[in-house]
KELUMTI-28316 format. One record per residue (C-alpha): residue number from 0; residue in three letters; x, y, z. Coordinates in Angstrom, 3 decimals, always signed. Layout:
<rs>
{NUM ALA {X Y Z}},
...
</rs>
This chain:
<rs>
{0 UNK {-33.930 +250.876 +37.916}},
{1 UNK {-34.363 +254.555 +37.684}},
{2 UNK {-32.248 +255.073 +35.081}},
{3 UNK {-34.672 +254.323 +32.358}},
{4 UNK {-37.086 +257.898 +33.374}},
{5 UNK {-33.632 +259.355 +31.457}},
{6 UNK {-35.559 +258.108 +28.406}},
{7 UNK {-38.413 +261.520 +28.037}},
{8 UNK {-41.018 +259.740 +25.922}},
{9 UNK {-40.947 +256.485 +28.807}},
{10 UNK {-40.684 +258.976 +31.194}},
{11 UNK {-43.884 +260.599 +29.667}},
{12 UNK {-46.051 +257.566 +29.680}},
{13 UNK {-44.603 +255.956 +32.722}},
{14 UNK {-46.113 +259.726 +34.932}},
{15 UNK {-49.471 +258.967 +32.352}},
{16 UNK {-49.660 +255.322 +34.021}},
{17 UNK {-48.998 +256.519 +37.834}},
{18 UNK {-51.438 +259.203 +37.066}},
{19 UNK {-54.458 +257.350 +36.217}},
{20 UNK {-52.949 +254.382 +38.124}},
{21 UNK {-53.776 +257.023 +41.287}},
{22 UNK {-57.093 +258.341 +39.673}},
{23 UNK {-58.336 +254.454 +39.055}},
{24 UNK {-57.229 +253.937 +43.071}},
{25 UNK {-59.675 +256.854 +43.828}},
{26 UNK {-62.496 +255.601 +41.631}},
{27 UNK {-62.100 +252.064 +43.522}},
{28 UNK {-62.736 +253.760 +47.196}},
{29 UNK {-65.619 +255.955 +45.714}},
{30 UNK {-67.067 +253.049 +43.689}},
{31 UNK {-67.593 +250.894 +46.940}},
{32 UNK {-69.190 +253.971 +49.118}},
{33 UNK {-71.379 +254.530 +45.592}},
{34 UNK {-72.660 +250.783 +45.933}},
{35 UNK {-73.119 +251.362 +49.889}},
{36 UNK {-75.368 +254.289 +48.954}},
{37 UNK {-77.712 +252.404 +46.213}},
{38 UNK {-77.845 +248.829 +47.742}},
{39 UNK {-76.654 +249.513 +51.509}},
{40 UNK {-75.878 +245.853 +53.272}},
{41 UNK {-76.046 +244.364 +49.507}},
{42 UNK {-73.206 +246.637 +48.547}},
{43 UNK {-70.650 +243.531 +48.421}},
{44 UNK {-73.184 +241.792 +45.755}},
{45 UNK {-73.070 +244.837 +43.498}},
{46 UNK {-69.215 +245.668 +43.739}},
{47 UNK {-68.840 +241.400 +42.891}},
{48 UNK {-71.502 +242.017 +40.040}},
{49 UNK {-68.948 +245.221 +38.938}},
{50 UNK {-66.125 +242.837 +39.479}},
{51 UNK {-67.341 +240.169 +37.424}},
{52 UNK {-68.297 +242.725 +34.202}},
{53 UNK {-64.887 +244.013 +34.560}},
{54 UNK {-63.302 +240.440 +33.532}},
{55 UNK {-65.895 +239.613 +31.184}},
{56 UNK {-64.981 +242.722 +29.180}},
{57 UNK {-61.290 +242.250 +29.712}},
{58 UNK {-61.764 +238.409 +28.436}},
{59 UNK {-63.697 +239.287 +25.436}},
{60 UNK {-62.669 +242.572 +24.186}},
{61 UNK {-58.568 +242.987 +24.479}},
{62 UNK {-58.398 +240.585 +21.529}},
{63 UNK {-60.975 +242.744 +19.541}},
{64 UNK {-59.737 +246.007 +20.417}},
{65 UNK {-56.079 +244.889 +19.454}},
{66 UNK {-57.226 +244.186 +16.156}},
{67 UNK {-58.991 +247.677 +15.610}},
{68 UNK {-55.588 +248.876 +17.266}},
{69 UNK {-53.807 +247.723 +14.095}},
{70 UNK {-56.024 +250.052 +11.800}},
{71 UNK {-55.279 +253.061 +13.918}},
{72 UNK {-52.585 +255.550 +15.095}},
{73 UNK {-50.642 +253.999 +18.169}},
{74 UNK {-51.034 +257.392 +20.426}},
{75 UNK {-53.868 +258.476 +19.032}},
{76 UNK {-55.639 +254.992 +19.977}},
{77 UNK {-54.351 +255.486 +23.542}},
{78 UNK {-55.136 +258.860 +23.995}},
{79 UNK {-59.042 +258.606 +22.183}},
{80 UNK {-59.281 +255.944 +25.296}},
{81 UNK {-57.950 +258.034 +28.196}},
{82 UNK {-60.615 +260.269 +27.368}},
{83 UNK {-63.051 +257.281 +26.699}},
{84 UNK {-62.489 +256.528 +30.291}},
{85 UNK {-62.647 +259.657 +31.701}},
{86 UNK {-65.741 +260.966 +30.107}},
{87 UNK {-67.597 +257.463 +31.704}},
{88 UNK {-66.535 +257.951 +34.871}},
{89 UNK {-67.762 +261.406 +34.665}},
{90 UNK {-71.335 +259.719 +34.688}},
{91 UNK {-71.155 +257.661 +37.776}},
{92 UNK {-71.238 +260.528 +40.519}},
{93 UNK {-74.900 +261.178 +39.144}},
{94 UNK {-75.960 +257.413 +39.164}},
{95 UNK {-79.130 +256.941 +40.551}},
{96 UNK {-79.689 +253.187 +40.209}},
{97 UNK {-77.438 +250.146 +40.542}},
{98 UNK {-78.316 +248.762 +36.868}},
{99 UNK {-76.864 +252.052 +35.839}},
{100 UNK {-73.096 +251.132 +37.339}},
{101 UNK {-72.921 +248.092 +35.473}},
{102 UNK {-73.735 +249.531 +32.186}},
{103 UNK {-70.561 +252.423 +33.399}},
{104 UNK {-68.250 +249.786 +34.258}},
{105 UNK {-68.847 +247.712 +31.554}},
{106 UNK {-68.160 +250.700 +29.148}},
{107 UNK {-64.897 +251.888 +31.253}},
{108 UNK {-63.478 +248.476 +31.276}},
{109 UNK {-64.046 +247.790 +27.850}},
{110 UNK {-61.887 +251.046 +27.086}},
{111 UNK {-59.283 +249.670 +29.722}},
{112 UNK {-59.376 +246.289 +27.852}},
{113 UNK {-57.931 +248.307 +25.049}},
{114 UNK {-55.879 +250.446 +26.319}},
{115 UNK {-53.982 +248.681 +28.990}},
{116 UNK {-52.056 +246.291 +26.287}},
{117 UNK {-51.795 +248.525 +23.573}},
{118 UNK {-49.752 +250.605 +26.527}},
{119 UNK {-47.746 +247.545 +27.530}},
{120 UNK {-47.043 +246.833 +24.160}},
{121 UNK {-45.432 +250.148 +23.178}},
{122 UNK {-42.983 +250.103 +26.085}},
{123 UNK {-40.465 +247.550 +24.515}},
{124 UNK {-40.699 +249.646 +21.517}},
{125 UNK {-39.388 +252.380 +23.672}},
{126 UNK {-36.771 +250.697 +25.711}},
{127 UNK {-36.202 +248.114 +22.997}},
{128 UNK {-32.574 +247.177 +25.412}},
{129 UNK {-33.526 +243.923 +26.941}},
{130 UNK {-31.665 +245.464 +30.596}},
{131 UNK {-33.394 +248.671 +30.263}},
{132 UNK {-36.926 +246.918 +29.684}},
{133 UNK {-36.436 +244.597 +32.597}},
{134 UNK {-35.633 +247.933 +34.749}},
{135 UNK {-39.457 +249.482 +33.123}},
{136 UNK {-41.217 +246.703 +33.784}},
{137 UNK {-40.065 +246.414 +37.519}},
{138 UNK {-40.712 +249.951 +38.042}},
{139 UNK {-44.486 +249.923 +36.566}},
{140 UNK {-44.659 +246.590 +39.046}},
{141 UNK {-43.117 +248.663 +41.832}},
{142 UNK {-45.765 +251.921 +40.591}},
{143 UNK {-48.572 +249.537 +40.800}},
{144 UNK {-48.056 +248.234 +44.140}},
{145 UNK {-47.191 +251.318 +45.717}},
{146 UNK {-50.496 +252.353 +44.216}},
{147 UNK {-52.438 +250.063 +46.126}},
{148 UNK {-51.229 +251.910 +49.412}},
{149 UNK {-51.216 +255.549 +48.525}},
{150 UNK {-54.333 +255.518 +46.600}},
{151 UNK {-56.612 +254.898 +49.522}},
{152 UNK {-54.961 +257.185 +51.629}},
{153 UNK {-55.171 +259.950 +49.631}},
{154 UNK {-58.736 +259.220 +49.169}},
{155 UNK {-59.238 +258.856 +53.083}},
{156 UNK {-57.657 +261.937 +53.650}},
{157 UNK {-59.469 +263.757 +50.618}},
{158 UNK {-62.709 +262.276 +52.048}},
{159 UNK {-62.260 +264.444 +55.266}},
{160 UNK {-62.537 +267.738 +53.593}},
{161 UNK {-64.957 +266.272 +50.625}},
{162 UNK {-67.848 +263.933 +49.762}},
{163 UNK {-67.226 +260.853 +47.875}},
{164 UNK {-68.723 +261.887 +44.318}},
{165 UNK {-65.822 +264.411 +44.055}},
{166 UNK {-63.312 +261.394 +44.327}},
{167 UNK {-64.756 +260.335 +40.431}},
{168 UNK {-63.569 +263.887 +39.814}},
{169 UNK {-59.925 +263.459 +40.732}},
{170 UNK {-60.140 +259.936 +38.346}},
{171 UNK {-61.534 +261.810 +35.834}},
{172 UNK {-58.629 +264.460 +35.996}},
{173 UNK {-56.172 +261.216 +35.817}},
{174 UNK {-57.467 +259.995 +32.510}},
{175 UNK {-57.122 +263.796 +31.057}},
{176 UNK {-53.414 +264.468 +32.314}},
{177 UNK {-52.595 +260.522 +31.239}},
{178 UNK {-53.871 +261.575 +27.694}},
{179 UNK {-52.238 +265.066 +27.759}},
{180 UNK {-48.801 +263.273 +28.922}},
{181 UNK {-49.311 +260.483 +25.928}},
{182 UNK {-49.581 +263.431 +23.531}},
{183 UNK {-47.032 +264.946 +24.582}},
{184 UNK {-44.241 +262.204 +23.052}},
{185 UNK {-43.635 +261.053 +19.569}},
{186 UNK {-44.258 +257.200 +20.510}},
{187 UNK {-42.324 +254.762 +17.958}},
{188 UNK {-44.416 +253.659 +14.614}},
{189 UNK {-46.315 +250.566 +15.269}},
{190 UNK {-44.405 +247.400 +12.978}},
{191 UNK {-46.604 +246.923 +10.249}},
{192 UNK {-47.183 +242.829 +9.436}},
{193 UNK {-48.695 +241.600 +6.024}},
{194 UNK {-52.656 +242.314 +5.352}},
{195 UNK {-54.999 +240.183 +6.999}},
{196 UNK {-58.621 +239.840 +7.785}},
{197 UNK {-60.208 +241.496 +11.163}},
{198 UNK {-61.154 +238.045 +12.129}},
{199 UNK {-57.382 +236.914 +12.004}},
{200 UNK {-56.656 +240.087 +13.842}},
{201 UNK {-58.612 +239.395 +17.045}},
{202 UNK {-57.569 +235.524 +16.855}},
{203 UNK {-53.610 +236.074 +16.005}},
{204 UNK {-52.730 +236.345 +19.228}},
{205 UNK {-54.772 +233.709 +20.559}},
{206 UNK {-53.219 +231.445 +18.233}},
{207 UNK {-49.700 +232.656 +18.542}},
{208 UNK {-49.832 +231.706 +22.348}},
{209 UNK {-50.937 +228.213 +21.690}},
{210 UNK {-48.693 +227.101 +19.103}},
{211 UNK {-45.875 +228.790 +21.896}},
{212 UNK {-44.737 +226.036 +24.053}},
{213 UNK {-43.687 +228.888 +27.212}},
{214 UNK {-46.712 +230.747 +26.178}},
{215 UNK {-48.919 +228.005 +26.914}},
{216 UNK {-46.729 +226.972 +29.948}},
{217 UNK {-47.381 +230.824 +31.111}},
{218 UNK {-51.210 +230.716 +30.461}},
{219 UNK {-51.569 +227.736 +33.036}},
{220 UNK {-49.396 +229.589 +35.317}},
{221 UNK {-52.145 +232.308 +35.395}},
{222 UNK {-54.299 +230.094 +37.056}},
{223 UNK {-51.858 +229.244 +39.779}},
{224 UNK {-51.272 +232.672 +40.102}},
{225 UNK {-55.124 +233.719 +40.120}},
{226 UNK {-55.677 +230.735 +42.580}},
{227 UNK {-53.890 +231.922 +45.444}},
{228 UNK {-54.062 +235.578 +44.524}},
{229 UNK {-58.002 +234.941 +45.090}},
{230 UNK {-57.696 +233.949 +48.387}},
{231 UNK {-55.580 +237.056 +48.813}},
{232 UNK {-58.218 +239.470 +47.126}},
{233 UNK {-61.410 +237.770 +47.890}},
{234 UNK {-61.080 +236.213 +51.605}},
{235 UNK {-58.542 +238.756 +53.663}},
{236 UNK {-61.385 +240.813 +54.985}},
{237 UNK {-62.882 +237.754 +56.216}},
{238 UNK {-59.839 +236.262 +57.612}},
{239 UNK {-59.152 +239.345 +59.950}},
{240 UNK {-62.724 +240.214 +60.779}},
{241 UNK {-64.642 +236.909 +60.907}},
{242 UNK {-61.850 +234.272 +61.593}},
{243 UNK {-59.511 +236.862 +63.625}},
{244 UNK {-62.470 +239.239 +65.115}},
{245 UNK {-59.959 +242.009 +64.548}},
{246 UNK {-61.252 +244.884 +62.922}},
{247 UNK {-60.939 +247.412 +59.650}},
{248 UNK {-57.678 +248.770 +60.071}},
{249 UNK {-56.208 +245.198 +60.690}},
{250 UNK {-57.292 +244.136 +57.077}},
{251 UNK {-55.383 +247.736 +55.643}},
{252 UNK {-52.204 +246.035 +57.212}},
{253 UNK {-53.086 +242.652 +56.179}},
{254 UNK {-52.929 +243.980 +51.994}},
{255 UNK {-50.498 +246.199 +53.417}},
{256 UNK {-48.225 +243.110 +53.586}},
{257 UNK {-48.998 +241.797 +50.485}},
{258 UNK {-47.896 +244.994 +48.940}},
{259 UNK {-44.826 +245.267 +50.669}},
{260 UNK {-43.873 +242.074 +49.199}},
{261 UNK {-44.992 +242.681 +46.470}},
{262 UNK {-42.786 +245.684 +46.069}},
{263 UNK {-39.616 +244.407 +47.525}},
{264 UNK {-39.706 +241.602 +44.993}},
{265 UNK {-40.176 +244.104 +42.504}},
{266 UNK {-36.942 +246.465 +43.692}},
{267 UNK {-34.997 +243.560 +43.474}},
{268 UNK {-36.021 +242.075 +40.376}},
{269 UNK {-33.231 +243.493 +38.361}},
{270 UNK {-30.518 +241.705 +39.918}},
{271 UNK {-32.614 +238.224 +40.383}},
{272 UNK {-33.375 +238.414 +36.448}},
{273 UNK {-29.453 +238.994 +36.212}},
{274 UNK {-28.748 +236.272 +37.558}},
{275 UNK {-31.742 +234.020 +37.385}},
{276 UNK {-33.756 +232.624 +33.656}},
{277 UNK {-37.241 +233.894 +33.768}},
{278 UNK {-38.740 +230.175 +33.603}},
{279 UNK {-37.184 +229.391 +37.564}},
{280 UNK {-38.000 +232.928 +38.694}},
{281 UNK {-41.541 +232.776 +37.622}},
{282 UNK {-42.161 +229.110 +38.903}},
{283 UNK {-40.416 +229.732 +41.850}},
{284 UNK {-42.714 +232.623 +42.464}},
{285 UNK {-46.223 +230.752 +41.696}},
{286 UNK {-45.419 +228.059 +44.074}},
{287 UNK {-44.656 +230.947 +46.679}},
{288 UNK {-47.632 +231.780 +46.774}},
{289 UNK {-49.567 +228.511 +46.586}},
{290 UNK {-47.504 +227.421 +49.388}},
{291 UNK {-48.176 +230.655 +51.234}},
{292 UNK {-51.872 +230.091 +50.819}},
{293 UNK {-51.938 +226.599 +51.980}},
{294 UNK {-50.113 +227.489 +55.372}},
{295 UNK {-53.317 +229.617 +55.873}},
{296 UNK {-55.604 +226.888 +56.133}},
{297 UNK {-53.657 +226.096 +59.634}},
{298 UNK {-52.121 +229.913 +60.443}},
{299 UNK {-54.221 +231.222 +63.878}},
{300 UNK {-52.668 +234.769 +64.588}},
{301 UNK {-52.589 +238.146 +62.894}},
{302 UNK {-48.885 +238.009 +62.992}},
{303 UNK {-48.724 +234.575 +60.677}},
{304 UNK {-51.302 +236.145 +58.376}},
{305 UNK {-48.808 +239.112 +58.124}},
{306 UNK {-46.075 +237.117 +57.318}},
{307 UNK {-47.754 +234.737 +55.320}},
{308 UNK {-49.362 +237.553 +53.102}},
{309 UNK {-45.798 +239.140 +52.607}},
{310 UNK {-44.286 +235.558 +51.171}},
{311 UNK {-47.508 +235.293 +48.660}},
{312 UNK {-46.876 +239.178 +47.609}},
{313 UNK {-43.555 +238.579 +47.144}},
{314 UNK {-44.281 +235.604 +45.056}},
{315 UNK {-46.792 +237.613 +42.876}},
{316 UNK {-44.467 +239.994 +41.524}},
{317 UNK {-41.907 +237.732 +41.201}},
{318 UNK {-44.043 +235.576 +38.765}},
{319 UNK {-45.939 +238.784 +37.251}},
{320 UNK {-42.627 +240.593 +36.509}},
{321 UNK {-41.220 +239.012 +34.093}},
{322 UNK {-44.191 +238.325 +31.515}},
{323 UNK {-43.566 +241.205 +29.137}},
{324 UNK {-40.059 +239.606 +28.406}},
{325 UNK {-41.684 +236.623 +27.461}},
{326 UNK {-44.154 +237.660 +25.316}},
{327 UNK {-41.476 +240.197 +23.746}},
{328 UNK {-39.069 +237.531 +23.495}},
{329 UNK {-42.196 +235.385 +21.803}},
{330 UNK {-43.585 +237.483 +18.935}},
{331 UNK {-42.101 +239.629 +16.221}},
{332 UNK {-43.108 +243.382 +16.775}},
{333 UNK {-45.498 +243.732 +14.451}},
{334 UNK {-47.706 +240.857 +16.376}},
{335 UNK {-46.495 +241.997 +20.099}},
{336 UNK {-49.791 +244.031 +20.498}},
{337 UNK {-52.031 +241.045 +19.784}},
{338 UNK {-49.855 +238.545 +22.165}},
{339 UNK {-50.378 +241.332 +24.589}},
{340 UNK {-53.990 +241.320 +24.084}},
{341 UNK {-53.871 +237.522 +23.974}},
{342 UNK {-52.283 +237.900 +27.684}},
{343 UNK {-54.115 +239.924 +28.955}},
{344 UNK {-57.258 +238.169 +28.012}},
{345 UNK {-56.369 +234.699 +29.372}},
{346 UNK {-55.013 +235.882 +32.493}},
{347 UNK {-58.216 +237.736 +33.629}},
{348 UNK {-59.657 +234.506 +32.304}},
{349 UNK {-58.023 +232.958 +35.017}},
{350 UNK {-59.541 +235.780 +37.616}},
{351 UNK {-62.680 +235.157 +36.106}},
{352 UNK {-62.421 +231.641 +37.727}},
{353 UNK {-61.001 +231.882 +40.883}},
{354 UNK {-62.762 +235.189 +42.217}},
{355 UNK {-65.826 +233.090 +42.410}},
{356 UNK {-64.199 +230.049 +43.764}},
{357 UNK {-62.639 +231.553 +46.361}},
{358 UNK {-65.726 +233.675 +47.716}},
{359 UNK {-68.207 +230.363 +47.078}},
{360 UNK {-65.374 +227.944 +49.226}},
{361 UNK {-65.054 +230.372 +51.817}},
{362 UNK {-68.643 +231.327 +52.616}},
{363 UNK {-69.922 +227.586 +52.098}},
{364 UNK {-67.780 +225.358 +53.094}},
{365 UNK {-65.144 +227.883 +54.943}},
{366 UNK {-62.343 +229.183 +54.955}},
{367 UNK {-59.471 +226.949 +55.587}},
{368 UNK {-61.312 +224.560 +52.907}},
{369 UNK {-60.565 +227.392 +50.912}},
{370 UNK {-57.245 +227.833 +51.219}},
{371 UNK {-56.929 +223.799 +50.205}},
{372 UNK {-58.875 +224.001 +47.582}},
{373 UNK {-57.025 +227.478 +46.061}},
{374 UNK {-53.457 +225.873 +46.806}},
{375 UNK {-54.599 +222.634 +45.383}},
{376 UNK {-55.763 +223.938 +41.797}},
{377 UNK {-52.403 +226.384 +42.166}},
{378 UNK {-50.215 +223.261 +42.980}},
{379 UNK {-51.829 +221.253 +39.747}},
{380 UNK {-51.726 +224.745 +37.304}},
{381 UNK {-47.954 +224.641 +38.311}},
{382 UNK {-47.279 +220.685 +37.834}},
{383 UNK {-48.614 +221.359 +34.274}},
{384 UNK {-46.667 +224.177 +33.753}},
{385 UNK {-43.254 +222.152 +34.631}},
{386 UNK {-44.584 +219.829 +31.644}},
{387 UNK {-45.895 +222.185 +28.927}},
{388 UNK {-42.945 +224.812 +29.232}},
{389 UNK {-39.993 +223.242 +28.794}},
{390 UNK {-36.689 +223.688 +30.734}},
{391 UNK {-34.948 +224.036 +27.822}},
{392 UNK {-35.628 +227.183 +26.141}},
{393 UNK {-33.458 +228.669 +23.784}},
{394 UNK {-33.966 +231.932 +21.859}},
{395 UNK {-32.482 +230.438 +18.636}},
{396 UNK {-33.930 +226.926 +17.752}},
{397 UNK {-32.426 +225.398 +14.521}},
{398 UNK {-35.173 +224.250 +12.217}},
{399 UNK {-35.960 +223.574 +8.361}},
{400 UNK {-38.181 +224.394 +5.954}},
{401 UNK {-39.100 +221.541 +3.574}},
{402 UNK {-41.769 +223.709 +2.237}},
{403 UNK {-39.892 +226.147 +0.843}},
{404 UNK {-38.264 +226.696 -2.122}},
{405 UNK {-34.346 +226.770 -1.723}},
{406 UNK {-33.520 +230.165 -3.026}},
{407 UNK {-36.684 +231.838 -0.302}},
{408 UNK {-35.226 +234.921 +0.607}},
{409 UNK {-36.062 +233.257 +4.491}},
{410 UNK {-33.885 +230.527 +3.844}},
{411 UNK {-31.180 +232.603 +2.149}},
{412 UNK {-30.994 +235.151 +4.894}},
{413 UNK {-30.174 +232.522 +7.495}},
{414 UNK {-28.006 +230.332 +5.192}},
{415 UNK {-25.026 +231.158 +7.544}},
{416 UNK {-25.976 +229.929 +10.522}},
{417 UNK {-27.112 +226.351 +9.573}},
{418 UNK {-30.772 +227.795 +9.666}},
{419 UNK {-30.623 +229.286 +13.446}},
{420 UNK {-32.481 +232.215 +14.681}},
{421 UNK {-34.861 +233.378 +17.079}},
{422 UNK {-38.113 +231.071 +16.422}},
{423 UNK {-41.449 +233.287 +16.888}},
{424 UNK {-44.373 +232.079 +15.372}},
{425 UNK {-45.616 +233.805 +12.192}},
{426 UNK {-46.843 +233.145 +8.713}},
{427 UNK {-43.140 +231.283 +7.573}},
{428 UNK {-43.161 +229.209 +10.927}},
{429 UNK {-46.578 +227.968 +11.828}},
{430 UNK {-45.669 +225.464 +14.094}},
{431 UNK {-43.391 +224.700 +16.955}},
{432 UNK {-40.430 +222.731 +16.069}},
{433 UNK {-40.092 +219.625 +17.393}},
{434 UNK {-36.751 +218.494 +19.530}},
{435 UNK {-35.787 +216.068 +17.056}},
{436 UNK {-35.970 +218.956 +14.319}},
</rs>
């Protein structure tokens, strides 16, 4: 796996992703003790409100901000919003009211909603070796997770020596080395497509994904994913506290767990893609976790939770893993940013749903109802997936073109192979071919 840092310019961008990976991790600790200090007890209703602008801007603005992505320099796009991000969050230590952290977040996430797919779609440029991108991608899974545990310890331990505002501080120094790392490598020139209108911009990617038959399959998985990852996200403090009476430290270990399966799916991720088609891994993983979340409803001890968190954490990364080879595998390179954008759009989308759910379900009706409810909308997103991606995938799909003239330059570089190739969706091949084709 750790072959690929060999590569300097993805070893330059994978240290610019830890980096503000770790400075976002800070921000998180420092945004909650921020909301304790404006609203006190109502904190939890303003970090929600945060929660919920966050995927609103995510939903609505990657697909924009790919298109303007298209009109401008690949690195200087990225690094333009490192700095975006860091001069925002170089506001929030001097907020005085809670209005004014929406109006921050909203601003920092809608940077984020451009920046985090325009990053994930330059790494198969990079590493454009299908073994070597498999290796990135479960190392920035493995980065990510790991995140989640060293991030608030570092803050803890910073927060002995400092106050909270200076946290912000250290994310704003993330953002700033993240851009000065991104500037530092010559990243590959963006594939340039025909001309087309902004509109079609922020909508190709969108409409790429439907006409995609494992693209669709993988936007319902989302929601099976999002379903039980809610109950993870949303409930856990309420499981050990409330339903346990255990106590803070208890709920550390309980995400603990999740991360640690998290991350030992992603270490061996290599060698179950190696063996394994992505379709099985990632299906496999989704019902992991829905089945991990409906043993909850019944589970009574800490120890249960533990392991029961570990199996859905595992599951997560092994059906989060594998996404950028499908969407690589699913667009030509010139649209890969926009089915990136697309992506990441629909899968907050998902978020955007279940976040609420889970937190409504819980507090109303409680929490093993909950976990029912979650596993049952994850077991139904999953059925559906089974029917709209089909078990029978193949790269190359043979196919026709009856509106074409004979002597298309398409039709006469493929003459060879009885009209085979890799089938992407693009302006020659609007629609999925049928099986009879």
């Amino acid at each position: 796996m750790l072959n690929v840092l060999a590569n300097r310019t993805f070893r330059h961008l994978f240290a610019a992703q830890l980096i503000a990976l770790i400075g976002t991790g800070l921000a998180t600790v420092a945004l909650g003790l921020l909301a304790w200090k404006l609203a006190g007890a109502n904190a939890g209703l303003v970090l929600g409100t945060a929660l919920a602008i966050k995927m609103v801007a995510y939903v609505t603005l990657a697909p924009v901000a790919a298109a303007v992505a298209e009109r401008l320099p690949r690195r200087a796009f990225l690094v333009v919003l490192d700095l975006v991000r860091a001069g925002v969050v170089l506001f929030l230590p001097f907020v005085t009211e809670v209005w004014q952290i929406y109006v921050l977040i909203f601003f920092l996430q809608a940077a984020s909603a451009g920046f985090t797919p325009a990053f994930q779609a330059t790494i198969p440029d990079v590493l454009p070796g299908e073994k070597d991108y498999t290796n990135a991608l479960s190392l920035m899974r493995l980065t990510e997770d790991l995140e989640q545990i060293v991030s608030p310890m570092l803050a803890a331990a910073l927060l002995t020596v400092v106050t909270f505002p200076v946290l912000f501080g250290g994310t704003v120094a993330g953002f700033v080395a993240s851009a000065l790392l991104v500037v530092t490598v010559a990243l590959p020139a963006r594939a340039v497509g025909a001309p087309e209108g902004f509109w079609a911009g922020v909508t190709k990617g969108a409409r790429i994904y439907l006409a995609t038959p494992r693209l669709r399959g993988l936007m319902v998985m989302e929601m099976s994913v999002a379903a039980a990852g809610a109950m993870v996200y949303v409930n856990t403090v309420v499981l050990v506290q409330a339903r346990l009476g255990l106590d803070a430290p208890q709920v550390a270990l309980a995400f603990a767990a999740f991360g640690g399966g998290s991350i030992l799916a992603a270490v061996l991720m290599p060698r179950i893609l190696g063996r394994f088609a992505d379709r099985p891994v990632m299906i496999g993983g989704a019902a992991l976790m829905v089945a991990g979340v409906a043993v909850t409803a019944v589970a009574g001890t800490f120890a249960a939770l533990l392991a029961l968190w570990a199996v859905v954490g595992f599951g997560f990364s092994l059906s989060q893993t594998p996404i950028g080879r499908i969407l690589n595998r699913s667009a030509r390179p010139e649209d890969r940013p926009a089915v990136f954008a697309a992506q990441f759009a629909l899968s907050h989308a998902a978020w955007l749903v279940t976040y609420p759910l889970a937190g409504w379900v819980g507090s109303v009706v409680g929490l093993p109802a909950a976990a029912v409810a979650l596993a049952v909308l994850g077991a139904v997103a999953l059925v559906a997936v089974m029917l709209l991606w089909p078990s029978q995938d193949p790269a190359e799909i043979a196919h026709d073109h009856a509106d074409l003239p004979p002597d298309h330059p398409h039709l006469r570089d493929h003459a060879a192979q009885g009209h085979r190739h890799p089938y992407q969706i693009d302006d020659l091949h609007r629609r999925w071919p049928s099986a009879t084709s």
